[in-house]
N, C-alpha and C positions, 0 to 999 in steps of 0.2 A: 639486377642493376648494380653494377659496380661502382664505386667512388674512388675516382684519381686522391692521390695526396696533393696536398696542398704544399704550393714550393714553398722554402723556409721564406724568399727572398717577396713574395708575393703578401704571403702572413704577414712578416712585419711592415712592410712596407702599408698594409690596411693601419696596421694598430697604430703607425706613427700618423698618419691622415687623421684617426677615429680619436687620438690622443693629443696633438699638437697641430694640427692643423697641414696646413701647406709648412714645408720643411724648406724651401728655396732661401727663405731670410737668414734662417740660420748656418745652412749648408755655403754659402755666399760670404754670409760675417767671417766664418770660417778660416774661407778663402782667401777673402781681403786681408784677414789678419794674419795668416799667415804666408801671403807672396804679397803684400802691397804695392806691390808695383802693377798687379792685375788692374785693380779697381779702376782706373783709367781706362781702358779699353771699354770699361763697360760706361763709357759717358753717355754715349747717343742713344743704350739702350732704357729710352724713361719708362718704358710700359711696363719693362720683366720680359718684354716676349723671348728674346737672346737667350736669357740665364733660363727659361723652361725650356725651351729650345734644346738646350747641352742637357737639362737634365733629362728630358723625357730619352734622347740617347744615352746616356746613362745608363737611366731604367732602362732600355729596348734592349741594350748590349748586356746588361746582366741578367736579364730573362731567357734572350737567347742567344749565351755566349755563343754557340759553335755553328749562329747560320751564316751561312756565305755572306749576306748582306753587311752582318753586325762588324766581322773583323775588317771588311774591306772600307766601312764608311768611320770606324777606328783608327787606322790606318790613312786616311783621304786626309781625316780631319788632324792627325797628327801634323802631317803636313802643312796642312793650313795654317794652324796656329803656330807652329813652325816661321810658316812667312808673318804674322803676327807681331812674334819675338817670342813665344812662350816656347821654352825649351823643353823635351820631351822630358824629362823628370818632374816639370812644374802640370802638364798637361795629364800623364797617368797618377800622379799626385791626387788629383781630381777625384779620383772615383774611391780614393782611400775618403779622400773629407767626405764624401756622401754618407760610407760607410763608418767613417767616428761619429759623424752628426746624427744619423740614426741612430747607431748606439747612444748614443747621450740622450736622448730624445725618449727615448723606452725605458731609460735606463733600468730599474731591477726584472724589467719584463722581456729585456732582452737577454735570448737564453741562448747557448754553446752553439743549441743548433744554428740559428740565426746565424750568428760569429763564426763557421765552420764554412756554412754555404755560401756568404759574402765572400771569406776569402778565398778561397776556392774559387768562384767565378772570376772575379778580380783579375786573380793570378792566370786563371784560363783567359781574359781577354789580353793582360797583358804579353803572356807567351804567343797567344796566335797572331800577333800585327806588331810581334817586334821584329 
């Protein structure tokens, strides 16, 4: 019986769950605080459903940057927010705050590897749906 490796981005992403909780508060303060002009768009969302919405893509596009589905609904949603007003450096912005917020969030437990495979993926969604 063999045993897969454990993706880095899968690892941390348990320990920030098993450590902090849901990370959506902080990954969002984030956001607001650093484009404030976002936070308005999310008026009507009162539940959260919205902001896990964008995040669980997110997670699904950093799990599996290079399937067909992940770049083209990257790409769809660019658009969208696009028509929005959010400007594509404010939108791939996004997934850099995921990955500060996590890192802050683990903080001494978050190791090279983690920080290698984040950006790495990142950068692979960013290059395939520009």
């Amino acid at each position: 019986m063999s045993v897969e490796p454990v993706d880095p981005i899968a690892r941390s992403l348990e320990l920030v769950v098993e450590r902090a909780g849901d990370p959506a508060p902080q990954i969002y303060a984030r956001l607001f605080a650093e484009f404030p002009e976002t936070e308005a768009r999310f008026c009507r969302d009162v539940s959260g459903a919205i902001r896990a919405e964008m995040l669980t893509m997110v997670f699904d596009c950093l799990m599996d940057p290079g399937g067909p589905y992940q770049a083209n609904l990257v790409r769809a949603e660019r658009v969208n927010h696009d028509g929005f007003g959010t400007p594509n450096e404010v939108f791939d912005r996004f997934f850099w705050i995921v990955l500060e917020t996590c890192r802050e969030l683990l903080g001494v437990d978050w190791t090279p590897t983690f920080e290698a495979a984040w950006t790495a993926r990142i950068e692979g969604v960013e290059y395939a749906t520009q």
